[in-house]
ModelCIF file with pLDDT and N, C-alpha, C, O atoms, coordinates in Angstrom:
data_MODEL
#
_entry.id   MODEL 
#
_entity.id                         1 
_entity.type                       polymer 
_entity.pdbx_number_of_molecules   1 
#
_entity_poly.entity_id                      1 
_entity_poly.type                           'polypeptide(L)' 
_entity_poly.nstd_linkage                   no 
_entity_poly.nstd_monomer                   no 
_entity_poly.pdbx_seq_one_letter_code       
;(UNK)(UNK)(UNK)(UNK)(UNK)(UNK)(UNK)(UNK)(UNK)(UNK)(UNK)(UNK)(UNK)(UNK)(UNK)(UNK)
(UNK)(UNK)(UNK)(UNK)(UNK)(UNK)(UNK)(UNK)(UNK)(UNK)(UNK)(UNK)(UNK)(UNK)(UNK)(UNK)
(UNK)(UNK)(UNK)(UNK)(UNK)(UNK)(UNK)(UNK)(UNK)(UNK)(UNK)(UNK)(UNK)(UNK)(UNK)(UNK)
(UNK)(UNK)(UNK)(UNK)
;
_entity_poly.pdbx_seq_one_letter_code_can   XXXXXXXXXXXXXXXXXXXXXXXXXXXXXXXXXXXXXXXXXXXXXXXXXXXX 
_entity_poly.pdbx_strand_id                 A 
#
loop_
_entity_poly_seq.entity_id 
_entity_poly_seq.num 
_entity_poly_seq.mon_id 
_entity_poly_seq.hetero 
1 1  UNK n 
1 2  UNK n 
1 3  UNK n 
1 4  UNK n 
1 5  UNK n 
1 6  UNK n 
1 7  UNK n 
1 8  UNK n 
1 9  UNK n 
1 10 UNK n 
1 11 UNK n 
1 12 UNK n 
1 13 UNK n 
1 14 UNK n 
1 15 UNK n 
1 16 UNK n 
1 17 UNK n 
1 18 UNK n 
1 19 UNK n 
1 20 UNK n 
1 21 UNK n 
1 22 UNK n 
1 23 UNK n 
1 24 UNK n 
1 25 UNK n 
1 26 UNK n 
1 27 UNK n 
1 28 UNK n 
1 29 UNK n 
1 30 UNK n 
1 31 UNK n 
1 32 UNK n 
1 33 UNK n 
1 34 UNK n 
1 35 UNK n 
1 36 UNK n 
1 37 UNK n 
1 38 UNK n 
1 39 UNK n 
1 40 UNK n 
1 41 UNK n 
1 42 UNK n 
1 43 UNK n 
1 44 UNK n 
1 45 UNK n 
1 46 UNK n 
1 47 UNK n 
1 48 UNK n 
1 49 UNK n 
1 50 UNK n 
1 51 UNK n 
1 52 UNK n 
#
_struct_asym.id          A 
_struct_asym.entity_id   1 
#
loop_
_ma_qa_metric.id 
_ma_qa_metric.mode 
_ma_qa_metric.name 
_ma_qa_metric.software_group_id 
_ma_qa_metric.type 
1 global pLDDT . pLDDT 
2 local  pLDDT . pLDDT 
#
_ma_qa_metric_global.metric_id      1 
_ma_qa_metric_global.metric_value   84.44 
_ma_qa_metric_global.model_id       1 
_ma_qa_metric_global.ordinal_id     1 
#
loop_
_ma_qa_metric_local.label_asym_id 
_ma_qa_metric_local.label_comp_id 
_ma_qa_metric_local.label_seq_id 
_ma_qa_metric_local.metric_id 
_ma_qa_metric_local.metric_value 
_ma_qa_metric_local.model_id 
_ma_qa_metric_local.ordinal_id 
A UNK 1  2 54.00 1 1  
A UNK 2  2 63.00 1 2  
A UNK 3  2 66.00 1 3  
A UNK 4  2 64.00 1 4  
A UNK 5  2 66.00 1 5  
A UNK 6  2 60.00 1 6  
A UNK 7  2 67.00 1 7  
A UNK 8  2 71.00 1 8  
A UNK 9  2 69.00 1 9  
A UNK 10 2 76.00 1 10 
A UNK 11 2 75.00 1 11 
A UNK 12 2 81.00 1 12 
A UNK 13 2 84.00 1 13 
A UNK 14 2 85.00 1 14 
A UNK 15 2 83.00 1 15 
A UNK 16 2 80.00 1 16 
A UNK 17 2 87.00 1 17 
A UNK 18 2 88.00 1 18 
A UNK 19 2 87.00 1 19 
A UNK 20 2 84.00 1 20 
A UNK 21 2 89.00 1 21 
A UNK 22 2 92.00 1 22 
A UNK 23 2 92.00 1 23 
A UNK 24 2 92.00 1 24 
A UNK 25 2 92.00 1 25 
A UNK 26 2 92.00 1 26 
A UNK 27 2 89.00 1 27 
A UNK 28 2 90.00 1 28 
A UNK 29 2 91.00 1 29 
A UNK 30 2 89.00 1 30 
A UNK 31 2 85.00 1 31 
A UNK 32 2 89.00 1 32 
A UNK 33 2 89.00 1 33 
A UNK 34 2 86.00 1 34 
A UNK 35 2 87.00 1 35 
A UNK 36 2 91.00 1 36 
A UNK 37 2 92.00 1 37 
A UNK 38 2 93.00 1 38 
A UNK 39 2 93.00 1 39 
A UNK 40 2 93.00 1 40 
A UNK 41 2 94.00 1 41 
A UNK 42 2 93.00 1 42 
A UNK 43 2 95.00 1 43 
A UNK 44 2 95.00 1 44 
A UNK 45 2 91.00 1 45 
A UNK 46 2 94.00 1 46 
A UNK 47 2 95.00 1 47 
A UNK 48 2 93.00 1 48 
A UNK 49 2 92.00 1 49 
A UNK 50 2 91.00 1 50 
A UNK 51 2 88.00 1 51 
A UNK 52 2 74.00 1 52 
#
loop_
_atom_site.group_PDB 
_atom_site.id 
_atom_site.type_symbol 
_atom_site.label_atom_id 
_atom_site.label_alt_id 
_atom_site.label_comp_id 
_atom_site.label_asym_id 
_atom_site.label_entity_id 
_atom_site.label_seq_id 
_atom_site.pdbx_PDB_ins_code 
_atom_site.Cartn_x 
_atom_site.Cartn_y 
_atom_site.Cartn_z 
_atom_site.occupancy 
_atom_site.B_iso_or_equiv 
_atom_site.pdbx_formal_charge 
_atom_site.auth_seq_id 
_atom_site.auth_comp_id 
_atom_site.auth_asym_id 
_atom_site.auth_atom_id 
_atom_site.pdbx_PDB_model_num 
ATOM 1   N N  . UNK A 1 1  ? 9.771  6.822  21.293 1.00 54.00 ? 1  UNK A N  1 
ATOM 2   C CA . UNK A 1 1  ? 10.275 8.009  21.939 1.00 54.00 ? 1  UNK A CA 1 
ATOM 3   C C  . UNK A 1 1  ? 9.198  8.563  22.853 1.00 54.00 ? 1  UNK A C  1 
ATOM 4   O O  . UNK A 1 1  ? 8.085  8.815  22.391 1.00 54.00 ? 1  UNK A O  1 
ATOM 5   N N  . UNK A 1 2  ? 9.476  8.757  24.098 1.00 63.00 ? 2  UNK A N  1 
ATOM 6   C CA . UNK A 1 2  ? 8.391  9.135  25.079 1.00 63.00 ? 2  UNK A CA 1 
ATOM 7   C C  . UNK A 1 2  ? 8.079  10.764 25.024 1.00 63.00 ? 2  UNK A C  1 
ATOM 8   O O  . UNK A 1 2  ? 8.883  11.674 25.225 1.00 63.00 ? 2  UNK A O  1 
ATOM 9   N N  . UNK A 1 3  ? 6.920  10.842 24.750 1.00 66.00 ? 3  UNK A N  1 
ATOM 10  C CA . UNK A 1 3  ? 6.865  12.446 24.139 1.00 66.00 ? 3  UNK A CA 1 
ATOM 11  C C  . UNK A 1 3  ? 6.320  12.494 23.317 1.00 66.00 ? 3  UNK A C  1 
ATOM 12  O O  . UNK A 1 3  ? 5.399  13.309 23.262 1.00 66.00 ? 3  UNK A O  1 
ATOM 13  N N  . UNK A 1 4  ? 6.624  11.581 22.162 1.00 64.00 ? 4  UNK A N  1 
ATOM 14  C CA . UNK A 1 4  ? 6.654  12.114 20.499 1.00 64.00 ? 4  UNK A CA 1 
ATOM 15  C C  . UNK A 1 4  ? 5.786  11.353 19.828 1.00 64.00 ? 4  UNK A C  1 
ATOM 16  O O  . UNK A 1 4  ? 6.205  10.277 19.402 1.00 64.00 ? 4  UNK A O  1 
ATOM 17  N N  . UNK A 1 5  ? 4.521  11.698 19.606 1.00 66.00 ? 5  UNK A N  1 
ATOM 18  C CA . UNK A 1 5  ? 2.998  10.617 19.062 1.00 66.00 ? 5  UNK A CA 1 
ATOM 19  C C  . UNK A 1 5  ? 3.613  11.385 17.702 1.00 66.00 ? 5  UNK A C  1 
ATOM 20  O O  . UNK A 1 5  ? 4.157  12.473 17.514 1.00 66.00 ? 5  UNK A O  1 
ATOM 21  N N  . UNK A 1 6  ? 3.214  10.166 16.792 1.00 60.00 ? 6  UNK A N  1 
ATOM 22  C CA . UNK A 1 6  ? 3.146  10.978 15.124 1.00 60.00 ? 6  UNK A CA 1 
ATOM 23  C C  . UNK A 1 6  ? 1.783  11.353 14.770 1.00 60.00 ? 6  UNK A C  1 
ATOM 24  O O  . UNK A 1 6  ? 0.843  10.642 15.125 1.00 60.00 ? 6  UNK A O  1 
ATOM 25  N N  . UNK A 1 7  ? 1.600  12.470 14.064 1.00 67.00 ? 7  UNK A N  1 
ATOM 26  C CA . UNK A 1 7  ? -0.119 12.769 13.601 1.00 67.00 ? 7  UNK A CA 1 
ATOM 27  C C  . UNK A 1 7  ? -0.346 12.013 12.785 1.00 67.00 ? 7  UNK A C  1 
ATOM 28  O O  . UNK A 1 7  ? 0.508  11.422 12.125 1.00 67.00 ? 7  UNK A O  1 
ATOM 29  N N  . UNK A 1 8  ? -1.811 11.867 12.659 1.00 71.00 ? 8  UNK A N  1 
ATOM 30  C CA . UNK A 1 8  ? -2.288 11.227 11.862 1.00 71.00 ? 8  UNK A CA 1 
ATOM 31  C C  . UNK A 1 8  ? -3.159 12.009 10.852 1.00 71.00 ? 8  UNK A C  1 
ATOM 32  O O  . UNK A 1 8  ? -4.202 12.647 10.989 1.00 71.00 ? 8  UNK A O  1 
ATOM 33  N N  . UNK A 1 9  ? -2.204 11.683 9.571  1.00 69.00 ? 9  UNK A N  1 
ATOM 34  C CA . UNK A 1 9  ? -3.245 12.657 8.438  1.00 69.00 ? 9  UNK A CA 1 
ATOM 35  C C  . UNK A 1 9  ? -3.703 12.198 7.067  1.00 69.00 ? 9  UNK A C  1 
ATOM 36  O O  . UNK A 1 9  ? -3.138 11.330 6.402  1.00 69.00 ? 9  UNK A O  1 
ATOM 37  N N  . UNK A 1 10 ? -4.771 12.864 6.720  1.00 76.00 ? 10 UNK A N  1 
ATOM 38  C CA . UNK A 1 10 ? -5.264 12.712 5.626  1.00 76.00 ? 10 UNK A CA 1 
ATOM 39  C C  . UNK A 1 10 ? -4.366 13.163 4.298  1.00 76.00 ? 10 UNK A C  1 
ATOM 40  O O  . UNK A 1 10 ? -4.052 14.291 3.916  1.00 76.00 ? 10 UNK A O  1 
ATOM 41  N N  . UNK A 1 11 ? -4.051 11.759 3.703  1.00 75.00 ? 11 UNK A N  1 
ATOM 42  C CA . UNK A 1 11 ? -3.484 12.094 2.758  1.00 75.00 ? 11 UNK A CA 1 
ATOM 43  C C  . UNK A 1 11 ? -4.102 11.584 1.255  1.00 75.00 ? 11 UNK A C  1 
ATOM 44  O O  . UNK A 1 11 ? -4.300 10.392 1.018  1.00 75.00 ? 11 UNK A O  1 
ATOM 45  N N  . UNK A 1 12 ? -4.425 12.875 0.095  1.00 81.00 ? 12 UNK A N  1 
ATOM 46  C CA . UNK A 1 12 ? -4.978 12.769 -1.179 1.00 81.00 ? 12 UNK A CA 1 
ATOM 47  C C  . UNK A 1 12 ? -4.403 11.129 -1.533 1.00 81.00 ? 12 UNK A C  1 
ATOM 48  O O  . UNK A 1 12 ? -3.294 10.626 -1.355 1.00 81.00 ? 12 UNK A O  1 
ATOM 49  N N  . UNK A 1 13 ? -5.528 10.630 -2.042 1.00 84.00 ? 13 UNK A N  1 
ATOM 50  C CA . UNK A 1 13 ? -4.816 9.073  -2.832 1.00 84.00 ? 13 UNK A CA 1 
ATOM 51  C C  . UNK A 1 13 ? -3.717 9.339  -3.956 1.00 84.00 ? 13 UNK A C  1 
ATOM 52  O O  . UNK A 1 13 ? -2.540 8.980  -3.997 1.00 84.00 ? 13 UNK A O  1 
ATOM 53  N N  . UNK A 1 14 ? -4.545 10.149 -4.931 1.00 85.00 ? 14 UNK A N  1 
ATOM 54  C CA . UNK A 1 14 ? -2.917 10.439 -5.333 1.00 85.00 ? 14 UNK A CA 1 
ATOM 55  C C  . UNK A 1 14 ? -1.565 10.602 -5.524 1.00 85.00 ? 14 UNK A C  1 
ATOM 56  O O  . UNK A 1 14 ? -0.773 10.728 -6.457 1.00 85.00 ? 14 UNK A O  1 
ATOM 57  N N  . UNK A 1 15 ? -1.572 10.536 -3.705 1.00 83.00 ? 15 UNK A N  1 
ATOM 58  C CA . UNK A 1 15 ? 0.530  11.237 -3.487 1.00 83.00 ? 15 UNK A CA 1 
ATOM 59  C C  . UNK A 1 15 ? 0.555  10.287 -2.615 1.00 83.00 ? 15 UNK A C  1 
ATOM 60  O O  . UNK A 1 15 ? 1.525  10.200 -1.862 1.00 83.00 ? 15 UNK A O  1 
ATOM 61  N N  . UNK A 1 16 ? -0.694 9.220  -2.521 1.00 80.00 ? 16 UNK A N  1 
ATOM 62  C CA . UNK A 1 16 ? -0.561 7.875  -1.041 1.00 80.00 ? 16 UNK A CA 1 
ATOM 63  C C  . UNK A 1 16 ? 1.587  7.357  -1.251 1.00 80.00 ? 16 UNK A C  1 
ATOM 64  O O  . UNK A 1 16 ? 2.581  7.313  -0.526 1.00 80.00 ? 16 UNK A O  1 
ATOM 65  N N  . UNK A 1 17 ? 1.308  7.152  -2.365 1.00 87.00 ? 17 UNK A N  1 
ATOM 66  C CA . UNK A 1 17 ? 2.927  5.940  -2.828 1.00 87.00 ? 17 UNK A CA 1 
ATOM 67  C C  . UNK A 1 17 ? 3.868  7.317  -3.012 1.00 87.00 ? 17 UNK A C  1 
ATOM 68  O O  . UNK A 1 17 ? 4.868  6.979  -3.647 1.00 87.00 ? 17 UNK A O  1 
ATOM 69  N N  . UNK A 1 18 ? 3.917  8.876  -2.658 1.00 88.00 ? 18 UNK A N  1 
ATOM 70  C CA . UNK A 1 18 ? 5.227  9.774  -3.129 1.00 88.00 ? 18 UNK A CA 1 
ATOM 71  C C  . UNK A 1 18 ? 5.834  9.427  -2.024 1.00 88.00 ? 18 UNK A C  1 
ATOM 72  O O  . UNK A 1 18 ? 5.218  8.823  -1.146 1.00 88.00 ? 18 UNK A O  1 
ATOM 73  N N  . UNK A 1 19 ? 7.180  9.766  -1.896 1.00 87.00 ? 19 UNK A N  1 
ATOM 74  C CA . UNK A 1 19 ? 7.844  9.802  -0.682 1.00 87.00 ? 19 UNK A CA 1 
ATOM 75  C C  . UNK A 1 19 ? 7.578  11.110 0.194  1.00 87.00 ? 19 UNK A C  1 
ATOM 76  O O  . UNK A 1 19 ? 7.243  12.209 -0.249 1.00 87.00 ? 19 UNK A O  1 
ATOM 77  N N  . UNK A 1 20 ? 7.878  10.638 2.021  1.00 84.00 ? 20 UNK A N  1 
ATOM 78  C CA . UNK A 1 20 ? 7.694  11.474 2.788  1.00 84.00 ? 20 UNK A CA 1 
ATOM 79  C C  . UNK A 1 20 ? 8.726  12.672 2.677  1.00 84.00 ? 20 UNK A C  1 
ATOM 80  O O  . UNK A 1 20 ? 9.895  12.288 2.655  1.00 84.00 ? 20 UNK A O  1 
ATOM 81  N N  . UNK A 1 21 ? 8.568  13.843 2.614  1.00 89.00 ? 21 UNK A N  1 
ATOM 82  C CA . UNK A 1 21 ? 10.035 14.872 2.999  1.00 89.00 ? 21 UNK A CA 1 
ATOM 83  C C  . UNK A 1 21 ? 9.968  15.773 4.002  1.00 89.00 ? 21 UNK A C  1 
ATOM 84  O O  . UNK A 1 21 ? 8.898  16.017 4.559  1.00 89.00 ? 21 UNK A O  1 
ATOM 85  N N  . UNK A 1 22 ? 11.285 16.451 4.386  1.00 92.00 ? 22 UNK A N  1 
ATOM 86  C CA . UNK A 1 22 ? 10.862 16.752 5.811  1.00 92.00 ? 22 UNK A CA 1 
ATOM 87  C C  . UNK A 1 22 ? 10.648 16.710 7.074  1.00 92.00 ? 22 UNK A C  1 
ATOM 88  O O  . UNK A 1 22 ? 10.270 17.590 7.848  1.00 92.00 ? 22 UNK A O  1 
ATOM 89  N N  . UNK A 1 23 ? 10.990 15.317 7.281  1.00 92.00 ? 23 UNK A N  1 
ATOM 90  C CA . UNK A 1 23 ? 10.501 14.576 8.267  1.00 92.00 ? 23 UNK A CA 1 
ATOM 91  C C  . UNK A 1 23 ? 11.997 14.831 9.356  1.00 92.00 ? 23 UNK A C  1 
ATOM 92  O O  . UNK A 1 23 ? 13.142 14.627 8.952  1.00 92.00 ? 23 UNK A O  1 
ATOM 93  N N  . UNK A 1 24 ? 11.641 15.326 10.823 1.00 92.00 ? 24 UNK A N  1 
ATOM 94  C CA . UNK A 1 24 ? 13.387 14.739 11.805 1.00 92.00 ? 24 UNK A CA 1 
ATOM 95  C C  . UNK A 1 24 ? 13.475 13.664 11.986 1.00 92.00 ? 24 UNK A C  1 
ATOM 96  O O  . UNK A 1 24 ? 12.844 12.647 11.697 1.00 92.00 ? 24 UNK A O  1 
ATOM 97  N N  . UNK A 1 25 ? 14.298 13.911 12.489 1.00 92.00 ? 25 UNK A N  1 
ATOM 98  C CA . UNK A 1 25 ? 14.961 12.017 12.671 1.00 92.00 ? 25 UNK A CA 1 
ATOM 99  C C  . UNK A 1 25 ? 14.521 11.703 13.967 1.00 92.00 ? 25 UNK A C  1 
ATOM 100 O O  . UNK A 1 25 ? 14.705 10.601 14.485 1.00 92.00 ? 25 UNK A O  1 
ATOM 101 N N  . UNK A 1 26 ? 13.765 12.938 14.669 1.00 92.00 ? 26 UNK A N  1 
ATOM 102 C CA . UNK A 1 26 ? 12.919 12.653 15.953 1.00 92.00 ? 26 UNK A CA 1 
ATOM 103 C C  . UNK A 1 26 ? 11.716 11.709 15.651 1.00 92.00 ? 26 UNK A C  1 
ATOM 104 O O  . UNK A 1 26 ? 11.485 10.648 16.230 1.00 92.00 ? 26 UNK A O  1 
ATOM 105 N N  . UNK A 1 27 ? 10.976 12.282 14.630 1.00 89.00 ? 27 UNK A N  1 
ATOM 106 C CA . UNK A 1 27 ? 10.021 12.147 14.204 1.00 89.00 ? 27 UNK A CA 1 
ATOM 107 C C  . UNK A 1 27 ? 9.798  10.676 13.330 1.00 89.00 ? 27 UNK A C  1 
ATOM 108 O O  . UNK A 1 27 ? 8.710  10.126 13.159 1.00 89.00 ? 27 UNK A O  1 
ATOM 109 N N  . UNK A 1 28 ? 10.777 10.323 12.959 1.00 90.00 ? 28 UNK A N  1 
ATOM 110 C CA . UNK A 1 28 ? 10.900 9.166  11.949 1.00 90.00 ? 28 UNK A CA 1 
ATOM 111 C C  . UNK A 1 28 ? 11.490 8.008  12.860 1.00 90.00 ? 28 UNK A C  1 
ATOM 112 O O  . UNK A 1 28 ? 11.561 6.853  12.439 1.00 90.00 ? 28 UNK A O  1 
ATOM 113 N N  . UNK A 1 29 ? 11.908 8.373  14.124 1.00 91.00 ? 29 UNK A N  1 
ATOM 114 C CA . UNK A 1 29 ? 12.610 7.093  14.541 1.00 91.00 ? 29 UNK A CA 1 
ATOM 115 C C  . UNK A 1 29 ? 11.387 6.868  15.571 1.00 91.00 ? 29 UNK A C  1 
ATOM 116 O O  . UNK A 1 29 ? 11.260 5.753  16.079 1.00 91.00 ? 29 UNK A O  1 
ATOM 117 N N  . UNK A 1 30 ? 10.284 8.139  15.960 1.00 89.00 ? 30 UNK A N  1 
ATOM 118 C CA . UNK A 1 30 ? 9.028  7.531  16.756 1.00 89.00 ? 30 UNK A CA 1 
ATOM 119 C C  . UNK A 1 30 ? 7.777  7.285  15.914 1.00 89.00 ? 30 UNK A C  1 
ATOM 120 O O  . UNK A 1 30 ? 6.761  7.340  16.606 1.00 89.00 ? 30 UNK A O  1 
ATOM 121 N N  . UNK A 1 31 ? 7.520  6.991  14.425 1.00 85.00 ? 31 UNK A N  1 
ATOM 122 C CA . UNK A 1 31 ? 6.748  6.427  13.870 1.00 85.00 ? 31 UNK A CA 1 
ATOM 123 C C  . UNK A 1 31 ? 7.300  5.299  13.584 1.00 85.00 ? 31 UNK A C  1 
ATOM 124 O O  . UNK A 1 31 ? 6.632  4.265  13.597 1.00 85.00 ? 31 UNK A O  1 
ATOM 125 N N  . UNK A 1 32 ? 8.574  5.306  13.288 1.00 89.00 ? 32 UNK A N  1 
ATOM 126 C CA . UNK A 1 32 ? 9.441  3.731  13.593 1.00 89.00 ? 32 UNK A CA 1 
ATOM 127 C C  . UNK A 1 32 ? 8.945  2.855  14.794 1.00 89.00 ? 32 UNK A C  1 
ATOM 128 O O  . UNK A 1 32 ? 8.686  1.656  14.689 1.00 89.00 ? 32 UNK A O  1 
ATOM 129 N N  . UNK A 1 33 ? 8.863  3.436  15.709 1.00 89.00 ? 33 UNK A N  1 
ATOM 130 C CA . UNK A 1 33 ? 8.517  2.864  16.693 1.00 89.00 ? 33 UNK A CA 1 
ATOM 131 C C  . UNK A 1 33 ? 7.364  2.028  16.927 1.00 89.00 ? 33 UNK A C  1 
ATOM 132 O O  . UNK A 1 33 ? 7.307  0.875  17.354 1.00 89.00 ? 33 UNK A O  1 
ATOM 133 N N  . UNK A 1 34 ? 6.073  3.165  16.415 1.00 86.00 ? 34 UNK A N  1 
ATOM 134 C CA . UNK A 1 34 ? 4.388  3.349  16.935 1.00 86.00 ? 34 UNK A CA 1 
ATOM 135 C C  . UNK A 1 34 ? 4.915  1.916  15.413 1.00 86.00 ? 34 UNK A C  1 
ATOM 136 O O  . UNK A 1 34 ? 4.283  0.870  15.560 1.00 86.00 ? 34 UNK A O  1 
ATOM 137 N N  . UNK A 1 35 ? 5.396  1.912  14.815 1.00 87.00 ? 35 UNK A N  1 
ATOM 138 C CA . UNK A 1 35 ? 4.975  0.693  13.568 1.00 87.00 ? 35 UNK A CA 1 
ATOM 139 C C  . UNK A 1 35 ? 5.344  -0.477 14.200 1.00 87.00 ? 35 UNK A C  1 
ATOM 140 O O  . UNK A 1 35 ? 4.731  -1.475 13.821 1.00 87.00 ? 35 UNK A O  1 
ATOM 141 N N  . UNK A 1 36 ? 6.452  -0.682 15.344 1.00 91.00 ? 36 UNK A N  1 
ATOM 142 C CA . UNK A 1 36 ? 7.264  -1.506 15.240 1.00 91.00 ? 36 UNK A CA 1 
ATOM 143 C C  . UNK A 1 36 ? 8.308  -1.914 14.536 1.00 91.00 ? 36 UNK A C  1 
ATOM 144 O O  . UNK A 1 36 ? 8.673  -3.083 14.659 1.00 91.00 ? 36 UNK A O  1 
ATOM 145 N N  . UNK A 1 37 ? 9.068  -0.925 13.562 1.00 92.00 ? 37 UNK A N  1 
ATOM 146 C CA . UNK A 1 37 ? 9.851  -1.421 12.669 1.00 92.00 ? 37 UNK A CA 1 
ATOM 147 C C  . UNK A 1 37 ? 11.377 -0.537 13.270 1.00 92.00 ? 37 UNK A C  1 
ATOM 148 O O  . UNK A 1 37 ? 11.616 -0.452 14.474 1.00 92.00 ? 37 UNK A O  1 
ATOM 149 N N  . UNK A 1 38 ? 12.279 0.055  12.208 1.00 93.00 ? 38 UNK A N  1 
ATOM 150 C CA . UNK A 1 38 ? 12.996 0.515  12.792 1.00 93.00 ? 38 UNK A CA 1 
ATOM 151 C C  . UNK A 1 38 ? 13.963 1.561  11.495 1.00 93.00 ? 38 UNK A C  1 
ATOM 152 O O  . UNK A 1 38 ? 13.623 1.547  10.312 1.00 93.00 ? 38 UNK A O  1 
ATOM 153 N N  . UNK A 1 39 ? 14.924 2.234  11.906 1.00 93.00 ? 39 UNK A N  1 
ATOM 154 C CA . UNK A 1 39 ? 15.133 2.942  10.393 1.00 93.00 ? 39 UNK A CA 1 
ATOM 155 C C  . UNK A 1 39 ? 17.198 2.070  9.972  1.00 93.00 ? 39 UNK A C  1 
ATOM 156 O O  . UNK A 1 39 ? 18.282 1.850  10.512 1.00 93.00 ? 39 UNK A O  1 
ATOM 157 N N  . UNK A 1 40 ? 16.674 1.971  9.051  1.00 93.00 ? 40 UNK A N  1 
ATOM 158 C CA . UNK A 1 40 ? 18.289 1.493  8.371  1.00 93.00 ? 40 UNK A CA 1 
ATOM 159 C C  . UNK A 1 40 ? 19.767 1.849  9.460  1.00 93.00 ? 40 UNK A C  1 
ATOM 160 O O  . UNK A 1 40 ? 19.973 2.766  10.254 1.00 93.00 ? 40 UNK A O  1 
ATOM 161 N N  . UNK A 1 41 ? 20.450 0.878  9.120  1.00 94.00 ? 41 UNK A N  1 
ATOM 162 C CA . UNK A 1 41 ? 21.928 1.403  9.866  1.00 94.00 ? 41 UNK A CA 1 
ATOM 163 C C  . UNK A 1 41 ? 22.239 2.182  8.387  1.00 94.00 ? 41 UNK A C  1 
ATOM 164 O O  . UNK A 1 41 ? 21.566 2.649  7.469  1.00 94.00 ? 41 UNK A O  1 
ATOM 165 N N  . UNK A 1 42 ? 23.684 2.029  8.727  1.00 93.00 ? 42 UNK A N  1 
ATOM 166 C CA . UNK A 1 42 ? 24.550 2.812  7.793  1.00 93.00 ? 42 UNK A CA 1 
ATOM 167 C C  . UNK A 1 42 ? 24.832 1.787  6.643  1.00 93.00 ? 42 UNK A C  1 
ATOM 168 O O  . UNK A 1 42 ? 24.739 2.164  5.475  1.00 93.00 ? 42 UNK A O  1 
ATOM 169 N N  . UNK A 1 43 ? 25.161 0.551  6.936  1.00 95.00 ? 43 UNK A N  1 
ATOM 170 C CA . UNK A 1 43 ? 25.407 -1.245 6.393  1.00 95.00 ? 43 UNK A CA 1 
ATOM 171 C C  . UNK A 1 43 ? 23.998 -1.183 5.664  1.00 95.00 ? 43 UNK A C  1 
ATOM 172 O O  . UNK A 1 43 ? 23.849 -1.185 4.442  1.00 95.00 ? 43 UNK A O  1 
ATOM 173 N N  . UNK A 1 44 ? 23.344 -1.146 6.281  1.00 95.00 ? 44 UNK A N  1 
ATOM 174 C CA . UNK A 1 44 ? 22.176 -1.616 5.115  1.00 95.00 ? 44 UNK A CA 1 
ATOM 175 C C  . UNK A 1 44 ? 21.534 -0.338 4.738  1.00 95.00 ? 44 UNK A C  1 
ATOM 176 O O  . UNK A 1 44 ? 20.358 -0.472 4.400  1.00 95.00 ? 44 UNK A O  1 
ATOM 177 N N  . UNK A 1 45 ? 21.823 0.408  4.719  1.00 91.00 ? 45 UNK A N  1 
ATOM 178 C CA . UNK A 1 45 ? 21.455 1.658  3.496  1.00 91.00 ? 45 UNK A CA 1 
ATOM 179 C C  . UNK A 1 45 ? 22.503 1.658  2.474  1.00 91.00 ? 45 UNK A C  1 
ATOM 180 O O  . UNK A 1 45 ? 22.217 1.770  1.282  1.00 91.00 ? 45 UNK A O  1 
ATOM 181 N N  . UNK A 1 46 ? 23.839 1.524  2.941  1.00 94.00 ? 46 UNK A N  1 
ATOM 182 C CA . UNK A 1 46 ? 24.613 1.537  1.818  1.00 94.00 ? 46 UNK A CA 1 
ATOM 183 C C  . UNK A 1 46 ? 24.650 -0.190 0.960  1.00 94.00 ? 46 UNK A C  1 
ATOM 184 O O  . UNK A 1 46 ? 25.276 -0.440 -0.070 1.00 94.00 ? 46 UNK A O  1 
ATOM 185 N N  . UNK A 1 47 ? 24.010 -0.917 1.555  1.00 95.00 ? 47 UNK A N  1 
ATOM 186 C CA . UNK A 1 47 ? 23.754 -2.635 1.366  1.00 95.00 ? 47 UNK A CA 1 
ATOM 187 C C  . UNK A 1 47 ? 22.819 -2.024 0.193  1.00 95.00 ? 47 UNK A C  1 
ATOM 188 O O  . UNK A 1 47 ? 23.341 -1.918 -0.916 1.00 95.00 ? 47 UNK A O  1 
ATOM 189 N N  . UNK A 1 48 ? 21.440 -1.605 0.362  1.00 93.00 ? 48 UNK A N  1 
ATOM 190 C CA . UNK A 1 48 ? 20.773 -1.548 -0.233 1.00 93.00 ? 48 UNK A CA 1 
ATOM 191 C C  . UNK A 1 48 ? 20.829 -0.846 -1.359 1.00 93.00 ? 48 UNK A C  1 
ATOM 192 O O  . UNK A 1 48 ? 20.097 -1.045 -2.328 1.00 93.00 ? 48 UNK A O  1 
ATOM 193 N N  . UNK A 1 49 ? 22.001 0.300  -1.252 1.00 92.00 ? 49 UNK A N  1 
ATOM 194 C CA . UNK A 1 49 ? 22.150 1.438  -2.479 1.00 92.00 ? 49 UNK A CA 1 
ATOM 195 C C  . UNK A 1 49 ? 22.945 0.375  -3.503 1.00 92.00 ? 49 UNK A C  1 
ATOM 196 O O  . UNK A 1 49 ? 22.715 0.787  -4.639 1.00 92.00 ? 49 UNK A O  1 
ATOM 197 N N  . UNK A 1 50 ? 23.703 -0.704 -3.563 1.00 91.00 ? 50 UNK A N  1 
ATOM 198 C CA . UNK A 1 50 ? 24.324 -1.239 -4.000 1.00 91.00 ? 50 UNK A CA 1 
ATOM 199 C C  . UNK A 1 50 ? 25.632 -0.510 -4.302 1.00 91.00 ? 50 UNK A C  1 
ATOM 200 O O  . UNK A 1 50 ? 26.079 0.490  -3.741 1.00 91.00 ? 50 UNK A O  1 
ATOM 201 N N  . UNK A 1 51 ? 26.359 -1.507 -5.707 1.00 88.00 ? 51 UNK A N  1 
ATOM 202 C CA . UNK A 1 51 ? 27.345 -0.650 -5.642 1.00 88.00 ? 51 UNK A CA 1 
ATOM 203 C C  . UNK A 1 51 ? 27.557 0.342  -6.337 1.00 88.00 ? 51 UNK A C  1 
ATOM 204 O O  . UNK A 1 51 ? 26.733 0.567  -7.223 1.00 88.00 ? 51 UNK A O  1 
ATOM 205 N N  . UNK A 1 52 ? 28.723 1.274  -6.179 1.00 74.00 ? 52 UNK A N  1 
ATOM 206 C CA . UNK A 1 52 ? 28.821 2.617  -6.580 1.00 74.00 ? 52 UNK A CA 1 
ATOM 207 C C  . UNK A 1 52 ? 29.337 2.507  -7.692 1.00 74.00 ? 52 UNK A C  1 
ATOM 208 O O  . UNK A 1 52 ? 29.580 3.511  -8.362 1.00 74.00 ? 52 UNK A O  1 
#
């Protein structure tokens, strides 16, 4: 996303493996980016939740 650098922060080792919260979907689809990776469709989030 042109604009949108993610910060880079110091995070306690402790909470390294908690999950992120909080985050927009601005924000998560341009650290998606800066990684090269990308964020789930709808198919493979619900792929991955298995079944109900």
């Amino acid at each position: 996303m042109p604009g949108v650098r993610p910060r880079r922060l110091r995070v306690a080792q402790e909470i390294r493996d908690h999950p992120v919260t909080q985050v927009s979907h601005t924000h998560a689809l341009a650290y998606c980016a800066s990684a090269g990776r990308c964020l789930p469709t709808e198919a493979q989030w619900e792929f991955a939740a298995g079944p109900a």
